[in-house]
C-alpha positions, 0 to 999 in steps of 0.5 A: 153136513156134506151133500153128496151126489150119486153118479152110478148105472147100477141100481143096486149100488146108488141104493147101497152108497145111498144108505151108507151115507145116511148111516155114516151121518156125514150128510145125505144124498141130494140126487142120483144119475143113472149115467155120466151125461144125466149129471149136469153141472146144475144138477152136481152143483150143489153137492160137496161131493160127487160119487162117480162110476168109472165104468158106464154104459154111457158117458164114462167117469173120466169123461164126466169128471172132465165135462163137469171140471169144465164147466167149473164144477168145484167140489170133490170127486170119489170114483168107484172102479173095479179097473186096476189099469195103472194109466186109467186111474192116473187119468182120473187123477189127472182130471181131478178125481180126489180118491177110488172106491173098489168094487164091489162095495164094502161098507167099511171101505166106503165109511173110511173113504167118506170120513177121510174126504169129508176131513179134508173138506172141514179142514179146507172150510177152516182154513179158508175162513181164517184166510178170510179173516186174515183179509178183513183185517189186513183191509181195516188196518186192525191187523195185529203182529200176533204169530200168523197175523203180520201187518200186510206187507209184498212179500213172496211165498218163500219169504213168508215160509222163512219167517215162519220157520224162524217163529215156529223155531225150526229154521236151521233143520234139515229139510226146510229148504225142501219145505220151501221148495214144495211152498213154492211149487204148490204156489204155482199150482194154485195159480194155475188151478185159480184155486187150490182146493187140497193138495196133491198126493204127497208122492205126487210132491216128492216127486215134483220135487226130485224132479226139479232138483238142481243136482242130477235131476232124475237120477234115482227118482226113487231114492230121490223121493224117500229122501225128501219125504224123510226129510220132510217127517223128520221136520215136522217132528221137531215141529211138534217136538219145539211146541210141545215144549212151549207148551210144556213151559207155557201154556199161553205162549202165542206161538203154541196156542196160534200154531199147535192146534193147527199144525197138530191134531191136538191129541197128538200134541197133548201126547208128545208133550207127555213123552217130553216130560217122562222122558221117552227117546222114541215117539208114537206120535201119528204125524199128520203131513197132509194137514201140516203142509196144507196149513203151513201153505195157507199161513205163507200165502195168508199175506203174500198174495 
């Protein structure tokens, strides 16, 4: 269960956003402010999530979301704005606001972003404890040479990242050098962040990697980013595509059953594995990058810290 904190001047929608976390039975409101100076860190730190105004008569948002950033407030930010100034909402992206919520308020809207948030936060809360339990065998020395537990060595992130491509079968497709690139960038995210609690928008990745291409930088940043994220998809298909025939061959192969459900929602799995065996030339496969890339990133880093 999530706890939520409700940084809002208006009455009416701290009431509203209120109920409709009672009823989406994510978690519950643990406090109110009327006002972005009234949430202090000590009242926001126990919250999962802080749900804030963009506008107020006080203290603003953006301003709120800094001072708390500051004062090393983790958990996540959702803003409620009714502003379409393209520079504003960049700032509060830059602050460190993780999604918006238009105003006025729509229930399904509100229902949509709380459930998407509180995945990301479960996912996150998973991935940590497997690190963590990564690390506890690494000091005891118990660590086995199963897929994703190799013996703890000084390796860097990009050659962690290789030799998980050669487990995952996929080390000679287009797109792994694109892949490693974004590794390696998210690596140096997290070492400027000290922590890297989920990931950027994955336009904000492209990007970054458009920019920082070697040939013509910049160029058509555009064209530049579709490729990429082209490459990228069509990546983790073959990902799925290489597992789900494991699977298919064996159900207890270590490589599936480490991997599939980790990378995959495993519903999406079960049904690319029934596509293989019909067979089907097209796929209706909903691919989950976020989640690969947040796992695949989790895996490098799990023994080249």
């Amino acid at each position: 269960m999530l706890k939520f904190y409700v940084v809002e001047d208006d009455p009416a929608v701290r009431k509203m956003l209120s109920r409709i976390v009672a009823e989406s039975g994510l978690g519950e409101v643990i406090g109110e402010a009327e006002d972005g100076a009234c949430a202090s860190v000590i009242a926001v730190q126990a919250a999962d999530v802080v749900i804030i105004d963009l506008l107020m008569s006080g203290r603003d948002g953006i301003e709120t979301v800094k001072a708390l950033r500051e004062a090393n407030y983790s958990g996540r930010f959702i803003m409620i704005s009714q502003v379409e100034n393209k520079e504003m909402i960049g700032e509060a992206y830059q602050q460190g606001v993780d999604t918006f919520i238009q105003k006025p308020i729509n229930r399904l809207e509100v229902l949509a972003v709380l459930r998407r948030v509180s995945d990301h936060l479960m996912l996150e809360k998973s991935m940590q404890a497997i690190r963590n339990s990564l690390r506890l065998l690494e000091v005891s020395g118990t660590a086995d040479m199963k897929p994703g537990r190799l013996l703890k060595q000084e390796r860097s992130i990009e050659q962690q990242a290789r030799s998980l491509l050669l487990q995952l079968g996929i080390a000679g497709e287009a797109g792994t050098s694109d892949l490693i690139r974004i590794m390696k960038w998210l690596k140096t995210q997290e070492q400027a962040q000290q922590i890297l609690p989920d990931l950027p928008p994955l336009k904000t990745i492209y990007e970054q990697l458009a920019i920082s291409s070697p040939q013509q930088p910049g160029a058509n940043l555009q064209k530049d980013v579709r490729a990429i994220e082209q490459r990228i998809r069509r990546l983790v298909m073959q990902t799925l595509t290489h597992l789900s025939s494991l699977g298919l061959n064996d159900y207890g192969h270590p490589t599936f059953e480490y991997f599939a459900a980790r990378l995959f929602d495993f519903q999406e799995v079960r049904l690319r594995m029934r596509e293989l065996e019909e067979p089907s030339k097209s796929s209706a496969s909903k691919l989950n990058l976020r989640k690969f890339l947040y796992v695949f990133y989790v895996e490098s880093c799990s023994v080249s810290e």
